[in-house]
C-alpha positions in Angstrom: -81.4 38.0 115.5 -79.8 40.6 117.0 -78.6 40.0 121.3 -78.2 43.9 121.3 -74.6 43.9 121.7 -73.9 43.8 118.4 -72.4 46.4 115.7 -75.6 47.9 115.5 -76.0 48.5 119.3 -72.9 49.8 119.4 -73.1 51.9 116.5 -76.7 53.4 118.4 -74.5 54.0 121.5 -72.0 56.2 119.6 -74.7 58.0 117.9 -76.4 59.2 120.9 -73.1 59.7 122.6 -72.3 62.0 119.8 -75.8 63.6 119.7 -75.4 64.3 123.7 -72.6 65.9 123.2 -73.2 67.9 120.4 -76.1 68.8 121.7 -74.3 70.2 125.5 -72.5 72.2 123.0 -75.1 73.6 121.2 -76.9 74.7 124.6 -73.8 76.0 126.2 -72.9 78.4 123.6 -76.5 79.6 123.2 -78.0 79.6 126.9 -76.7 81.3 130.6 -74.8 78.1 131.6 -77.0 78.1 134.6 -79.9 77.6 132.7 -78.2 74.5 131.1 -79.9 71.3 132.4 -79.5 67.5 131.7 -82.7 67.6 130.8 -82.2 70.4 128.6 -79.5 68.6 127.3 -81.5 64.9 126.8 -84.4 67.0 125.3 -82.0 68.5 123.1 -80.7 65.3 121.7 -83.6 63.8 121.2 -82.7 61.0 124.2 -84.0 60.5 127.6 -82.4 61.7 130.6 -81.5 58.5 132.0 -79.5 57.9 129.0 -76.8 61.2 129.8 -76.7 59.8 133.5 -75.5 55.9 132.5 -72.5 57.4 130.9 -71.8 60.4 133.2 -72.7 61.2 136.7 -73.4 64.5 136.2 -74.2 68.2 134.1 -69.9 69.2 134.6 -68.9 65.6 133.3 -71.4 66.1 130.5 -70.0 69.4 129.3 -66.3 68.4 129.8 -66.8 65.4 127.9 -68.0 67.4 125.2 -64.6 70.0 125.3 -62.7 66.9 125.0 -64.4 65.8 121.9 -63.3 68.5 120.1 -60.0 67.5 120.7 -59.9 64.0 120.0 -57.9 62.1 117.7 -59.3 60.7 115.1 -56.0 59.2 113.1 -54.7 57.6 116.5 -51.7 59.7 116.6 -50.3 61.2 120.0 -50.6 65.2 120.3 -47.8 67.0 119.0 -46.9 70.9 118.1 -45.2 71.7 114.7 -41.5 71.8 114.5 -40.3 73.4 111.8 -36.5 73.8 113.8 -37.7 77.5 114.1 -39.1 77.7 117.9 -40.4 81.5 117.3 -41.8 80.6 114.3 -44.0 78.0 116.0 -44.6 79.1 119.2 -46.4 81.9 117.4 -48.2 79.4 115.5 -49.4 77.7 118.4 -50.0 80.7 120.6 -52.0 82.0 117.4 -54.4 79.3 117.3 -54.8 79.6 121.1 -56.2 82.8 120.7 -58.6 82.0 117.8 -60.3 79.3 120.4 -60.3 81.6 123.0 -62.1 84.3 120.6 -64.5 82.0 119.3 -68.1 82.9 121.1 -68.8 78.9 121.0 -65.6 77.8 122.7 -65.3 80.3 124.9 -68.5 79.9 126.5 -67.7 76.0 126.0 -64.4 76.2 128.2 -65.5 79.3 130.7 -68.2 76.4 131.6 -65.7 73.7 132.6 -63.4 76.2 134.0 -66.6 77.2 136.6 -66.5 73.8 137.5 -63.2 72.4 137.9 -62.7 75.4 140.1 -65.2 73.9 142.8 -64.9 69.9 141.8 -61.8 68.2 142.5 -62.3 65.0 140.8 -63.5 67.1 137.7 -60.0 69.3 137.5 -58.0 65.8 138.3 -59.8 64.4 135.3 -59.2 68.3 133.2 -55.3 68.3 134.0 -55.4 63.9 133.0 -56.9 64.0 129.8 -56.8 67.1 128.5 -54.0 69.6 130.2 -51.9 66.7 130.6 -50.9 65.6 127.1 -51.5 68.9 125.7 -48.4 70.6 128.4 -46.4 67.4 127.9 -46.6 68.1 123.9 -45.4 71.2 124.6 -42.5 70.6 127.1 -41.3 67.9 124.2 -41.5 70.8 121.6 -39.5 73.2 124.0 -36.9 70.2 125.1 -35.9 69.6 121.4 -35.7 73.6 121.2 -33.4 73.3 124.2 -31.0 70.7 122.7 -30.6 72.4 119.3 -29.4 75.3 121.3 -32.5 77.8 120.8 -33.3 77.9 124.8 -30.7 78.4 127.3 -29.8 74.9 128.7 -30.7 75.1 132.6 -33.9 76.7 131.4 -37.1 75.4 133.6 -39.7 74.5 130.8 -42.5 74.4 133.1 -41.8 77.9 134.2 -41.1 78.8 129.9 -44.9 77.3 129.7 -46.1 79.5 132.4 -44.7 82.9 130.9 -46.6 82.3 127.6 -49.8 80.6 128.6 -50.8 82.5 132.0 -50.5 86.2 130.5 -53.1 85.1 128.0 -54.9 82.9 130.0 -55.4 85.6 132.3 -56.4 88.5 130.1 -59.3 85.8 128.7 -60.2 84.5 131.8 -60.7 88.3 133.1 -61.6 89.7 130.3 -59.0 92.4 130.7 -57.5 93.1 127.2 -58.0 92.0 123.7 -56.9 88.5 122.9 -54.9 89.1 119.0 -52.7 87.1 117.1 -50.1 90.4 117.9 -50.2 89.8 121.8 -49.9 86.1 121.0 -46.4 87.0 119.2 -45.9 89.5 122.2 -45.7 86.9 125.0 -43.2 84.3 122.5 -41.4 87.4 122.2 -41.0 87.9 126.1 -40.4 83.9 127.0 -37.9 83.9 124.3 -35.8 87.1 125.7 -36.0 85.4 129.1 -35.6 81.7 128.3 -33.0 81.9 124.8 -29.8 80.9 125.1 
């Protein structure tokens, strides 16, 4: 007999977690985010409402939980960026694939939703820069410090600041909507950080 703490129960809980947040997904990318709801959300997955507020406290926790799915690890393996020992080559890569999020109508809805509410909940953008920006910028700074020792940056570069100069241009033309995000702007701002930051 089953004490409801078993595999199965567990198995249940990662199923509805998993319905929850495929569901937020499916809501944000299809409906005016104000319109999104927990109990649009519960409804959605087929659970009740009290169920989404056990595991989070509220609608931004639910949707940023379900941005950091999409980027979880599955084989257990820390983040990391290619390194082929040609920084261009894969800065472009990287910067490529940023753009072909940020230009996907699912994701971009997905991400202009927790950026709305990180920018007006603290504990929410603590949580954003811990789990997610985080490890992703400290990925990065360990591509760009193994750049720096080969000799391909200059060697008093500031890799924050190198990390700034590619991301914020594009981050800013999304977030304002004031150009088009392509792979050739992408190659535009390596380009630019490499000029300013090579050796």
């Amino acid at each position: 007999m089953s004490n409801g703490k078993g595999p199965d129960h567990s198995r249940r809980k990662e199923r509805s977690r998993q319905a929850i947040l495929a569901a937020t997904r499916a809501l944000v990318a299809e409906e005016p985010y104000e319109k999104v709801t927990v109990e649009a959300i519960a409804a959605a997955a087929g659970v009740g409402k009290q169920t989404i507020y056990r595991r989070w406290p509220s609608k931004s926790a639910v949707v940023f939980a379900a941005l950091l799915a999409l980027s979880e690890d599955t084989d257990g393996q820390s983040v990391t960026l290619p390194d082929t020992g040609d920084l261009g080559t894969d800065l472009k890569l990287v910067m490529r694939a940023t753009v072909e999020e940020f230009t996907d109508p699912a994701f971009d809805r997905l991400i202009r939703a927790v950026n709305t509410e990180i920018s007006n909940d603290a504990a929410l953008a603590a949580e954003y820069r811990q789990k997610l920006a985080g490890p992703l910028d400290e990925a990065k700074r360990t591509r760009l410090r193994s750049a720096q020792e080969a000799g391909q940056l200059h060697v008093d570069a500031d890799l924050d600041l190198v990390l700034e100069v590619l991301y914020a241009p594009l981050f800013q033309r999304w977030l304002h909507r004031s150009g088009p995000l392509t792979a050739a702007y992408a190659d535009s701002l390596v380009d630019a950080a490499l000029r300013a930051f090579g050796p």
